[in-house]
N, C-alpha and C positions, 0 to 999 in steps of 0.2 A: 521474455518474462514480463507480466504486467504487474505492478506494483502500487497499492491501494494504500493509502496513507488518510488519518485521522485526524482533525483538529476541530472538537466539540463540535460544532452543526456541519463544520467544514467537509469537506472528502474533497480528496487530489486522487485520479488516475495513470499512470504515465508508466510507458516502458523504457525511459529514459535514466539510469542510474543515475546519470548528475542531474538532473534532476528531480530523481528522486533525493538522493543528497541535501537537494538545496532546500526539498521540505524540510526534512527533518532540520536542519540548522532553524528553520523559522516553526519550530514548535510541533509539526506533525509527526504522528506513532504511527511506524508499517503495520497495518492489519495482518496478521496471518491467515491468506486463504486455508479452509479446509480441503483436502487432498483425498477426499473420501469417494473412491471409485469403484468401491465393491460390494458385489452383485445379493440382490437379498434373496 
């Protein structure tokens, strides 16, 4: 799972849970990907 995190101008990408973790402890919001996979 790739994990997309926020800090004003900033973006972190990482499939790393601790570190994703360790953004978040230093200020960054996980984005929620949209999951939109169907068909028009």
């Amino acid at each position: 799972m790739i994990y997309k995190l926020k800090k004003g101008e900033h973006t972190a990408i990482t499939d790393d849970a601790d570190k994703r973790d360790r953004f978040i402890r230093l200020g960054f919001v996980l984005q929620k990907e949209p999951k939109k996979k169907e068909k028009e």
